[in-house]
KELOSE-441323 format. One record per residue: x, y, z of N, C-alpha, C in turn; residue in one letter. Coordinates in Angstrom, 3 decimals, always signed. Example, Ala and Ser with C-alpha at 12.3 -4.5 7.8 and 13.67 -1.06 7.14 Angstrom:
// KELOSE-441323
@n.X=+13.190	n.Y=-5.690	n.Z=+7.800	ca.X=+12.300	ca.Y=-4.500	ca.Z=+7.800	c.X=+13.200	c.Y=-3.300	c.Z=+7.800	r=a
@n.X=+12.850	n.Y=-2.250	n.Z=+7.080	ca.X=+13.670	ca.Y=-1.060	ca.Z=+7.140	c.X=+12.900	c.Y=+0.030	c.Z=+7.870	r=s
// end
This chain:
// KELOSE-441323
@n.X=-20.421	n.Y=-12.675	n.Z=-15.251	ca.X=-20.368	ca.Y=-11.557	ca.Z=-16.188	c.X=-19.753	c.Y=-12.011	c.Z=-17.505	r=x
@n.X=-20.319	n.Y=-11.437	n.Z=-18.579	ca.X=-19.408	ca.Y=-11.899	ca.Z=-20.003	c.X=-18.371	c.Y=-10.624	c.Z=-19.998	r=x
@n.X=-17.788	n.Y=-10.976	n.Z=-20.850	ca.X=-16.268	ca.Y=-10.710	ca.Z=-21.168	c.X=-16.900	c.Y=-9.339	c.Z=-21.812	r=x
@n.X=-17.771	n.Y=-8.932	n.Z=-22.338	ca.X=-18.672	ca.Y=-7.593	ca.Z=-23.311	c.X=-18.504	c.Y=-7.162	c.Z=-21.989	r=x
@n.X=-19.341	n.Y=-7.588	n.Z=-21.195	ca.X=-19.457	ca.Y=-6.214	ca.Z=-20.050	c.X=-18.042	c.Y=-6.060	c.Z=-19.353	r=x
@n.X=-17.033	n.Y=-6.691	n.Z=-18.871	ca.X=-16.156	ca.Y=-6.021	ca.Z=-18.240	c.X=-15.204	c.Y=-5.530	c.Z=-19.105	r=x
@n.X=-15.029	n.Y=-5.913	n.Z=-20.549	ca.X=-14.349	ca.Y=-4.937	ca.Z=-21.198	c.X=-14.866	c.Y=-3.825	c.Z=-21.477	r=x
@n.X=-16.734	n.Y=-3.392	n.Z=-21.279	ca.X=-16.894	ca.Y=-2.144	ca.Z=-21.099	c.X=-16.926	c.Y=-1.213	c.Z=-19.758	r=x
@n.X=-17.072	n.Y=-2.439	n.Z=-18.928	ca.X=-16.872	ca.Y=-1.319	ca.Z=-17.300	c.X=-15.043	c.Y=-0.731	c.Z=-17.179	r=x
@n.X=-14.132	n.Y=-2.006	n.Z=-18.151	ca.X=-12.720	ca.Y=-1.616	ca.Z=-17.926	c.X=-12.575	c.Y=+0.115	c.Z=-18.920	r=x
@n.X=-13.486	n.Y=-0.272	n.Z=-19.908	ca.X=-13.293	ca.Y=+0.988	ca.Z=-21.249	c.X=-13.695	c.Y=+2.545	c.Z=-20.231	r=x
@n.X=-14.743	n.Y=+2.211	n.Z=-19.801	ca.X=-15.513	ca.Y=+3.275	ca.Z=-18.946	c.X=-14.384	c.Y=+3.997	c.Z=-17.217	r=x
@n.X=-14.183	n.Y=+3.095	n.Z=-17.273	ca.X=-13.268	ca.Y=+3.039	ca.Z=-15.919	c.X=-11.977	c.Y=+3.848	c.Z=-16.196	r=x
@n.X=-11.497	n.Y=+3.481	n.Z=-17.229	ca.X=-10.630	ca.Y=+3.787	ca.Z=-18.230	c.X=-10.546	c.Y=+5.281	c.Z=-18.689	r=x
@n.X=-11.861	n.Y=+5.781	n.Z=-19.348	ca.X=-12.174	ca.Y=+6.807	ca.Z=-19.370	c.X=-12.428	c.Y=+7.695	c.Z=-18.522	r=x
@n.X=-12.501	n.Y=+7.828	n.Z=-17.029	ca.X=-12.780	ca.Y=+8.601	ca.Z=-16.012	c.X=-11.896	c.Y=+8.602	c.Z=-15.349	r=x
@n.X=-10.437	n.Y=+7.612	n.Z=-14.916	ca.X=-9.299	ca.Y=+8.066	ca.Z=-14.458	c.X=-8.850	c.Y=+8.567	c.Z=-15.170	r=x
@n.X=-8.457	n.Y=+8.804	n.Z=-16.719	ca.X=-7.644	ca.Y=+9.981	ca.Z=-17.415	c.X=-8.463	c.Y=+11.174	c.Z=-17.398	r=x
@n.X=-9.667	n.Y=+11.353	n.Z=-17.424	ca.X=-10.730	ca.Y=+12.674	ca.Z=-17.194	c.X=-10.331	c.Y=+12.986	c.Z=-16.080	r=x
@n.X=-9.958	n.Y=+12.279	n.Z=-14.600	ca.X=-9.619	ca.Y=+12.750	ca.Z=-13.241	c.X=-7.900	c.Y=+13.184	c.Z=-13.235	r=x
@n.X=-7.207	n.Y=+12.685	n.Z=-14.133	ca.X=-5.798	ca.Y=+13.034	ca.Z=-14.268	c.X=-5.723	c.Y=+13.757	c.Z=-14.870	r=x
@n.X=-6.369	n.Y=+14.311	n.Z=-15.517	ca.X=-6.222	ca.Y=+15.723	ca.Z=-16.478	c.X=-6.995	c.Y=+16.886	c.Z=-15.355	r=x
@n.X=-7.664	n.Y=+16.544	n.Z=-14.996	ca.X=-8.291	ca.Y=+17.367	ca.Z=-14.315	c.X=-7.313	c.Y=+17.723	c.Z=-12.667	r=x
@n.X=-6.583	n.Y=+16.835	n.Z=-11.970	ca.X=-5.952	ca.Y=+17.093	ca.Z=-11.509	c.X=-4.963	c.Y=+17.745	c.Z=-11.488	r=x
@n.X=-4.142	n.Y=+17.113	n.Z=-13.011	ca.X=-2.777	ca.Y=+18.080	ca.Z=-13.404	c.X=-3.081	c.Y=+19.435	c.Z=-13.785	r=x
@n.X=-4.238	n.Y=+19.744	n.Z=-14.426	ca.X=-4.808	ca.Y=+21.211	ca.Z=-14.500	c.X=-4.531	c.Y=+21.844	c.Z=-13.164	r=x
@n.X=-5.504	n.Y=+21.399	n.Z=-11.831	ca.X=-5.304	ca.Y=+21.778	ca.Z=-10.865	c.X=-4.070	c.Y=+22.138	c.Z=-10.011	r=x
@n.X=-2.732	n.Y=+21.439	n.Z=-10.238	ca.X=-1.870	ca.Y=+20.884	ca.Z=-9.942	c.X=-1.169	c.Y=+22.289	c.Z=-10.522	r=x
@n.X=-1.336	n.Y=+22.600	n.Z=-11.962	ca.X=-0.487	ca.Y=+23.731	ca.Z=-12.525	c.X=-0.648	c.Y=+24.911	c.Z=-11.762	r=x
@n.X=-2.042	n.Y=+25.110	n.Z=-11.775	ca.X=-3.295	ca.Y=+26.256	ca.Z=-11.893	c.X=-2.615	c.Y=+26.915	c.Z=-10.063	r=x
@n.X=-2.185	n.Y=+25.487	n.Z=-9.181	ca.X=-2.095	ca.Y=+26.227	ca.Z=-7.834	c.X=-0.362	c.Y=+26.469	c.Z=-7.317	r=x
@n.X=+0.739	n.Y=+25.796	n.Z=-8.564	ca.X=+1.641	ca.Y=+26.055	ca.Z=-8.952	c.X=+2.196	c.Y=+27.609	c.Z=-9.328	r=x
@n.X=+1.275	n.Y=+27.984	n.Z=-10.330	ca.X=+1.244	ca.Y=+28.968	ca.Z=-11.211	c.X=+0.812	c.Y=+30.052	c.Z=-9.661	r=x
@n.X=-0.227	n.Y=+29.956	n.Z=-9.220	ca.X=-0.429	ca.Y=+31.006	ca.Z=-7.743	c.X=+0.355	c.Y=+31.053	c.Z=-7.123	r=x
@n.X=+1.031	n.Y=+30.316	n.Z=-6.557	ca.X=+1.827	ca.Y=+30.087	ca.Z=-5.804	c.X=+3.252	c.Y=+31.045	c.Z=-6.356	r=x
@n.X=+3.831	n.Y=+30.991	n.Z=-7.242	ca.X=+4.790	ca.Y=+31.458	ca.Z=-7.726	c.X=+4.616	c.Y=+33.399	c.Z=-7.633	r=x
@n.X=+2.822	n.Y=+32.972	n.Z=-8.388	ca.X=+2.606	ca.Y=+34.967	ca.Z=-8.550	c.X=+3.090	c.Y=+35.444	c.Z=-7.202	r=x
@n.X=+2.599	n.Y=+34.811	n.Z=-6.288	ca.X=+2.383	ca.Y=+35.440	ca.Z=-4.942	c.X=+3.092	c.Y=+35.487	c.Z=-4.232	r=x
@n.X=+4.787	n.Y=+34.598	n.Z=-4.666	ca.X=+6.436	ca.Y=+34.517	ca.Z=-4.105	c.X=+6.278	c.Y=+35.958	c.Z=-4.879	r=x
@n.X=+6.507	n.Y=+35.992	n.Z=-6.233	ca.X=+7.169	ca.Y=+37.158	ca.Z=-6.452	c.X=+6.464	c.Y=+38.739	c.Z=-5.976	r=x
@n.X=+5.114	n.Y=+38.614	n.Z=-5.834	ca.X=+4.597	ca.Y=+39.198	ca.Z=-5.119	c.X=+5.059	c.Y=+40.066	c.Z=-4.356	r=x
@n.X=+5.543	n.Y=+38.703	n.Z=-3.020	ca.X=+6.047	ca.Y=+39.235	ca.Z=-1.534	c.X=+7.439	c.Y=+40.234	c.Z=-1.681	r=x
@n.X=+7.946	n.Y=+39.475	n.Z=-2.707	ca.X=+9.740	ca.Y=+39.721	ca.Z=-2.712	c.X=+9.731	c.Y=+41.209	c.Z=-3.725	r=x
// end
């Protein structure tokens, strides 16, 4: 492989774990944030 292509599979690679970490920490808030409504909810 030349050095062009794995610095673009690294660029690309690159780009889709921070798209999956954002997308997680969204998730991460989103079932945080439920979680809390639904303590105060009960109480």
């Amino acid at each position: 492989m030349a050095k062009e292509e794995i610095k673009k599979l690294v660029e690309s690679s690159k780009k889709v774990l921070e798209q999956d970490h954002e997308n997680s920490a969204k998730s991460i808030k989103n079932d945080l944030a439920s979680f809390k409504k639904k303590t105060l909810d009960r109480i």
